[in-house]
C-alpha positions as a printed Julia matrix, in Angstrom:
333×3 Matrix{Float64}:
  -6.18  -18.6    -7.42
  -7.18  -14.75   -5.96
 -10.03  -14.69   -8.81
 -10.95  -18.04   -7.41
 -11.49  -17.15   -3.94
 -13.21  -13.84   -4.14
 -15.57  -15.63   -6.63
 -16.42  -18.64   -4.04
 -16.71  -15.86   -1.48
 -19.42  -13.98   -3.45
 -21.16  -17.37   -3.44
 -21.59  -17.17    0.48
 -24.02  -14.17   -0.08
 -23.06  -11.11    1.96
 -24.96   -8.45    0.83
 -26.9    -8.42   -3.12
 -25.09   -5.3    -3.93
 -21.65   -6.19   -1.61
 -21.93   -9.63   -4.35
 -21.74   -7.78   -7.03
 -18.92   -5.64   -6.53
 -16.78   -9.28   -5.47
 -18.09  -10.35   -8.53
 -17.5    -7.37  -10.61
 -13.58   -7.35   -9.39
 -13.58  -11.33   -9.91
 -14.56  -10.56  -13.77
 -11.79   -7.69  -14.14
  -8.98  -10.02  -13.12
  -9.62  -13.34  -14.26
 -10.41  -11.34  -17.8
  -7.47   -9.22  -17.47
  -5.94  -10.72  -20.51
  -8.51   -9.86  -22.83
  -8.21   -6.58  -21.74
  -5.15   -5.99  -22.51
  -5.19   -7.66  -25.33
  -7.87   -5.12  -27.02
  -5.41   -2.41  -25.93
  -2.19   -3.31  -27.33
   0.56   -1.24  -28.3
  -0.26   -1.4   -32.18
  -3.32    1.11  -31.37
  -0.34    3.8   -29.96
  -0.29    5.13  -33.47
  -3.79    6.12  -33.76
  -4.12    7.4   -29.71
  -1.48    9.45  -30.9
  -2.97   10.7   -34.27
  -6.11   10.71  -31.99
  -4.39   13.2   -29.72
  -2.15   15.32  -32.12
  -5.27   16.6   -33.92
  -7.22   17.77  -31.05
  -7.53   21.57  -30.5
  -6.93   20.58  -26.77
  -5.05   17.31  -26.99
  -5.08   16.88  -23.61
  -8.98   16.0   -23.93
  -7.29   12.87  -25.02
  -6.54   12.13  -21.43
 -10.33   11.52  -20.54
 -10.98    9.61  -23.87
  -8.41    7.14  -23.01
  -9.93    6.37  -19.57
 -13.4     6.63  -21.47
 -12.41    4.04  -23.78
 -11.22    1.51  -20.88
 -14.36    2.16  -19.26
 -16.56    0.79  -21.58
 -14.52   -2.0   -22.16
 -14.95   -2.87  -18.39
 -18.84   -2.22  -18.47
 -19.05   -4.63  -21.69
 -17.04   -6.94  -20.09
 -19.17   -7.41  -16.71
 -22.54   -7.37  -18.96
 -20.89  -10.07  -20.89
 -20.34  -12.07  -17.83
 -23.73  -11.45  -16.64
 -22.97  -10.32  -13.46
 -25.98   -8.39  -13.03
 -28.39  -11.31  -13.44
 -26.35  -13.66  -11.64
 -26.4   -11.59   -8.45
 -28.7    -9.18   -8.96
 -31.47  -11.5   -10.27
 -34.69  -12.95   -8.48
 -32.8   -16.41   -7.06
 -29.79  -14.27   -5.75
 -32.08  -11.84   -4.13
 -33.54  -14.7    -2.31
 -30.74  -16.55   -1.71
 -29.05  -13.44    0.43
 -32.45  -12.33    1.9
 -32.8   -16.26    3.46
 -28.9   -16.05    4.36
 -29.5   -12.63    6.34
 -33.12  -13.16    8.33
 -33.51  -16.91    7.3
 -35.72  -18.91    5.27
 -39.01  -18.59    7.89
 -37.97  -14.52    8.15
 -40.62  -11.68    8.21
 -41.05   -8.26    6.76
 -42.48   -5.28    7.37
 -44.38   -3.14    5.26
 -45.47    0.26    7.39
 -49.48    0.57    7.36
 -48.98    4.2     6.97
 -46.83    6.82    5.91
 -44.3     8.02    8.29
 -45.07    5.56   10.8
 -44.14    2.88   12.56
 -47.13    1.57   14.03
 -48.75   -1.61   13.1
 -46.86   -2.2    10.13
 -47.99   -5.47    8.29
 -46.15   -8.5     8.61
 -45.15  -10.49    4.96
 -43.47  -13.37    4.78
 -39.95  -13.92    2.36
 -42.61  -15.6    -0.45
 -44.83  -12.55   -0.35
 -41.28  -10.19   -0.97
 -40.83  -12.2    -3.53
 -43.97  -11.38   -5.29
 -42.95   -7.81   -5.28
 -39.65   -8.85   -5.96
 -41.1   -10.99   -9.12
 -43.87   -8.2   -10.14
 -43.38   -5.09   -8.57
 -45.99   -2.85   -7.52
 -48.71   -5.56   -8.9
 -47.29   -8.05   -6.24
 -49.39   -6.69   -3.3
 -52.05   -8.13   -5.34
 -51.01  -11.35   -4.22
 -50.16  -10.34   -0.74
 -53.39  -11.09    1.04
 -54.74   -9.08    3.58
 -51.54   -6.51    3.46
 -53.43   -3.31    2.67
 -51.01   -1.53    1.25
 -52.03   -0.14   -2.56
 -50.06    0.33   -5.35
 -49.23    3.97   -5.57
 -48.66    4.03   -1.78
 -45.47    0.98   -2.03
 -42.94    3.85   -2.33
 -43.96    5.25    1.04
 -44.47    2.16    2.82
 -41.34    0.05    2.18
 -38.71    1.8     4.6
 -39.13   -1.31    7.08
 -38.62   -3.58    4.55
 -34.8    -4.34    6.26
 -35.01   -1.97    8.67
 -35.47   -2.1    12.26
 -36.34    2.16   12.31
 -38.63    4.7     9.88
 -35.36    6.59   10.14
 -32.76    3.92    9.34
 -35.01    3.09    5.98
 -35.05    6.52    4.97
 -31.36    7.17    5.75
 -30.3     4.32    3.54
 -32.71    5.57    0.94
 -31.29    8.83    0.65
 -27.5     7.22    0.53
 -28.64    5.18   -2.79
 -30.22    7.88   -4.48
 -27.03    9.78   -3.5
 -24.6     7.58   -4.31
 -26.42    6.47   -7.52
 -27.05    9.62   -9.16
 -23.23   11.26   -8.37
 -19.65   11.05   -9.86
 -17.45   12.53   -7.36
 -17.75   14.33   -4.1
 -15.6    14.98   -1.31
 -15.23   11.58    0.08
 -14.47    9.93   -2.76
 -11.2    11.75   -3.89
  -8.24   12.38   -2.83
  -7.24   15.62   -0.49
  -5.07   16.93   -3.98
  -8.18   16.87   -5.98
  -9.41   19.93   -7.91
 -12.62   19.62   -9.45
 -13.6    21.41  -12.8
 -16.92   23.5   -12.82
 -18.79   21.71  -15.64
 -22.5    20.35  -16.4
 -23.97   18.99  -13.04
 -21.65   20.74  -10.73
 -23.46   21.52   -7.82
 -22.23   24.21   -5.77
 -22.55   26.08   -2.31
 -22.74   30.07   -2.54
 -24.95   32.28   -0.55
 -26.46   29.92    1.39
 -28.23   28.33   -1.34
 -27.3    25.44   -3.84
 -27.18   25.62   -7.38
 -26.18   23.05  -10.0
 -24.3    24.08  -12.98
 -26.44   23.64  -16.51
 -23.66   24.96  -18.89
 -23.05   22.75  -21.66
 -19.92   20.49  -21.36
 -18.37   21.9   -24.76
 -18.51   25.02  -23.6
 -16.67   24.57  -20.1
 -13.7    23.3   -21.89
 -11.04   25.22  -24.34
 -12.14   28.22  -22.37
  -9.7    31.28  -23.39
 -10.74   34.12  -21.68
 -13.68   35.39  -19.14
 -16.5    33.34  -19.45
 -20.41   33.21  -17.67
 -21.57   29.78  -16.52
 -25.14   29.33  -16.49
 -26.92   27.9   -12.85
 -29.99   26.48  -12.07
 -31.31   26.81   -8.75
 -31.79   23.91   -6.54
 -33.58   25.59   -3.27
 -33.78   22.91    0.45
 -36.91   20.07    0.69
 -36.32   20.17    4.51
 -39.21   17.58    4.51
 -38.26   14.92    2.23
 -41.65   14.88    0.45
 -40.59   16.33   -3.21
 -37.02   16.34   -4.65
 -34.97   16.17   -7.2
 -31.48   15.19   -6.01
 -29.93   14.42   -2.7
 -26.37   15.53   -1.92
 -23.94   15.61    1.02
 -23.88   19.09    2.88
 -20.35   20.94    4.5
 -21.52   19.57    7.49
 -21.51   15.61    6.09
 -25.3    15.21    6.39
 -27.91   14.03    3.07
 -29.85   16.55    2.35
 -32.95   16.72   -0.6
 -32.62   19.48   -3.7
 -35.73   20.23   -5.53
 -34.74   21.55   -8.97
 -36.33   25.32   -9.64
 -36.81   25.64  -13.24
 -38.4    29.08  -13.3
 -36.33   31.27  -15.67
 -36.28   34.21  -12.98
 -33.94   31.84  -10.46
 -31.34   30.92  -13.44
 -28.42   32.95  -13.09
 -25.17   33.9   -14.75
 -21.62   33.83  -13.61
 -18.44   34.88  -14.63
 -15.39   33.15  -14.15
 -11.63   33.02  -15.44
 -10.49   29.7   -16.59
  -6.89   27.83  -15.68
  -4.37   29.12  -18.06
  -2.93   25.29  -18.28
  -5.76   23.43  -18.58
  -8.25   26.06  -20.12
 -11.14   24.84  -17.8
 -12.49   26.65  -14.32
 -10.82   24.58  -11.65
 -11.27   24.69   -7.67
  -8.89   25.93   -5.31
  -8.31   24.36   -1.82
  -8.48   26.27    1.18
  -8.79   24.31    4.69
  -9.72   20.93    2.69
 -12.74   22.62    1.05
 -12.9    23.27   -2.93
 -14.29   26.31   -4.23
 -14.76   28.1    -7.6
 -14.01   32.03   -7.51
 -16.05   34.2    -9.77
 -14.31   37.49  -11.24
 -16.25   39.24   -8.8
 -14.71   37.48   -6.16
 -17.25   35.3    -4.6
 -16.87   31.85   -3.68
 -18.87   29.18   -4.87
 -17.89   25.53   -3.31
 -17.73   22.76   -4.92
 -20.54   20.15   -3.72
 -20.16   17.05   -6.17
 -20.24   16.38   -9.48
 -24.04   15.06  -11.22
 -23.85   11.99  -13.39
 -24.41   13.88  -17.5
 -27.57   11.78  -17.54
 -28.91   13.47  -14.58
 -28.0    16.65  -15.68
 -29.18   16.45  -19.21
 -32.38   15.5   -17.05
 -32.29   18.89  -15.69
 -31.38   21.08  -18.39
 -34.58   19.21  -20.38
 -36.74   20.17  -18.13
 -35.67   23.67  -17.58
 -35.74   23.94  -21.62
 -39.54   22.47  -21.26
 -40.62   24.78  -18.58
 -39.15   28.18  -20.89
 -41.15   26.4   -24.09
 -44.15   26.76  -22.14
 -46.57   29.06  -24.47
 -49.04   31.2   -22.56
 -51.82   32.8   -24.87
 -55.27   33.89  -24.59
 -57.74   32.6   -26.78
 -61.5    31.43  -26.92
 -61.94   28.64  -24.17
 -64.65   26.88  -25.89
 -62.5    26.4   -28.68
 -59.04   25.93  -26.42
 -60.62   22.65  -24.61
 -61.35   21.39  -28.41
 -58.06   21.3   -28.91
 -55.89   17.6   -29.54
 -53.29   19.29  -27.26
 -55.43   20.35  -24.44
């Protein structure tokens, strides 16, 4: 009966992302059964083998909740909850439930402005919603080209410039992160690992040391950081985090080799990892030289890889002098 409910809820339409997170916790409990039945006691034995030949056999702890994970995540694709209320009819169904089926849109005329925006109705949306960029094609007399979309849609839902970019910055956020203060508990210690971003000196850096070696740690051990200096404008970033002070802020990644940097640090004896202490509610790292580096959030390992690739493509850059006539012959130039 629950399962029931929340699904006929989802059907009302409050929100295209809101319906698939009813949707999503619909699909977990009325396939609860299946679950459990893929992770039944007979597999004990070989968790256990699983666990009593690790170096670390606590790693199994993670692998466990890894493995559960992706059961969940084939489970919803299964169920196609991502076309079913994510898709081009659900999109329009919960766009005409919101403004209603005559609604209008806004699409700003210029960047950073309010002014004049042009007016498109919910059948032109769904052109762009249907074909993307190529949409405004079939938009007539909107004005708007297709390299300049990305700039021009904060009105799209929003009454403000500001309330459109606000909301934009919250997705790419909460899209791109894994944990950050608000969403664990006050006990919480964080482990410095590949896309740890962190506070020290005033700046913001984001940890590019591989994952195997920020485990089993033993002794001493430098962590390498990238630096990720303050787009105060907006205009060109990389990543968008929550400051101390609980506002979004935009990170452009610097991948000069002069602005990585080294740092020691001595790992938990227990869990042979560099964990966070907790002092007033905020979680910091503390270097052998003493200096505190605070824990920001934790990067998605896509993201991150992201990163690292193109700091590695930036140092593989090869700078040589040779005959320029011959240079611009070149298949690579």
């Amino acid at each position: 009966m629950p399962s029931r409910i929340v699904t006929e809820f989802v059907e009302i339409g409050k929100g295209i992302l809101a319906n698939v997170a009813f949707a999503g916790i619909a699909a977990i409990r009325e396939e609860t059964h299946r679950v459990l039945a893929r992770f039944h006691s007979g597999l004990d034995a070989p968790f256990l083998t699983h666990r009593v030949l690790l170096d670390k056999p606590s790693d199994a702890e993670g692998y466990s909740v890894d493995l559960l994970s992706s059961e969940i995540v084939a489970l919803l694709q299964h169920r196609g909850i991502g076309s079913r209320y994510t898709g081009r009819d659900a999109i329009r169904l919960a766009l005409a439930e919101r403004r209603g089926p005559n609604a209008e849109f806004r699409l700003m005329a210029k960047n950073d402005s309010e002014e004049d925006p042009r007016i498109i109705t919910l059948d032109d949306l769904m052109k762009l919603v249907d074909s993307g960029p190529d949409g405004l094609a079939q938009i007539t007399n909107v004005g708007v080209r297709k390299n300049q979309l990305r700039e021009r849609i904060y009105l799209i839902l929003e009454k403000s410039l500001q309330a459109g970019k606000t909301s934009h910055y919250e997705f790419a956020r909460t899209s791109a992160r894994v944990r950050e203060p608000s969403t664990v508990d006050a006990a919480y210690q964080a482990n410095l690992d590949l896309g740890s971003i962190v506070w020290a000196e005033n700046q913001y850096f984001v940890c590019i040391q591989p994952s195997c070696d920020a485990l089993r740690l033993s002794g001493e051990t430098q962590f390498i950081f990238a630096f990720l200096p303050e787009d105060t404008q907006g205009d060109s970033f990389d990543v968008v985090v929550r400051n101390l002070e609980g506002n979004d802020i935009c990170l452009k990644l610097n991948r000069k080799a002069s602005k990585i940097r080294t740092v020691s640090f001595d790992p938990d004896d227990a869990t042979g990892t560099v964990s966070t202490s907790i002092e007033n509610g905020v979680r910091k790292f503390t270097s052998t030289s003493g200096k505190a580096f605070i824990w920001i959030c934790d990067r998605r390992t896509s993201f991150a890889q992201r990163f690292v690739h193109s700091i590695v493509s930036n140092l593989s850059r090869i700078g040589l002098d040779e005959f320029e006539w011959q240079r611009r012959r070149s298949s690579s130039s």
